[in-house]
C-alpha positions, 0 to 999 in steps of 0.5 A, a space after each residue: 500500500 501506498 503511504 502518500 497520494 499523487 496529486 494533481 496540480 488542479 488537486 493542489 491549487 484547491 488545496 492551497 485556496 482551501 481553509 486549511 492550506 497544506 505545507 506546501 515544500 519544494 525540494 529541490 536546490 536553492 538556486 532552481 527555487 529562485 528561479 521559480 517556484 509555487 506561491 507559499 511553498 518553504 524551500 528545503 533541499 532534499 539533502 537537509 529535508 529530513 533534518 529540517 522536518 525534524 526541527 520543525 517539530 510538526 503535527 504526525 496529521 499535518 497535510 504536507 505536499 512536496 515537489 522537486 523538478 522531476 518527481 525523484 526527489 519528491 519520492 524520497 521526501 515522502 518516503 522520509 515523511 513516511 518513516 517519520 510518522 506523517 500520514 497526510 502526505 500528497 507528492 505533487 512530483 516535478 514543478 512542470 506539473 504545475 500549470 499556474 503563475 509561479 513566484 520568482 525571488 
């Protein structure tokens, strides 16, 4: 069985406009971030993800949905949630998926 979700961008944007918006994180490196990146997504590169999680001290039922430029990434960061507790976890896979206005830094 599966311990996350794929998810769509149409899923996601839903998500995000609904009342209790997800931690939204892109994994990939500093550098594609700035290049651009979905509206309130936190940036932790997948090298520090797990320790970062761990820092953040979150809920096990927090909704956490992650990103990357290709999907491997993305798979790893979910697996790493899974083995760290979470339940609630959405893998939107690579950026291109994302068909809406992204935020350049």
């Amino acid at each position: 069985m599966k311990h996350f979700r794929i998810i769509t961008d149409k899923e996601l944007k839903k998500l995000l406009e609904g009342p209790r918006p997800p931690i939204l994180i892109d994994v990939r490196d500093n550098d594609e971030f700035c290049k651009g990146h979905i509206k309130t997504s936190k940036n932790i590169p997948i090298e520090d993800f797990e320790d970062a999680i761990k820092k953040m001290k979150l809920n096990n039922n927090a909704i956490i949905v992650v990103y990357c430029k290709t999907g491997k990434s993305s798979l790893i960061a979910c697996n790493i949630l899974k083995d760290l507790g979470f339940k609630k976890i959405y893998n939107f896979r690579g950026i291109d998926n994302w068909h809406y206005k992204l935020k350049c830094n």
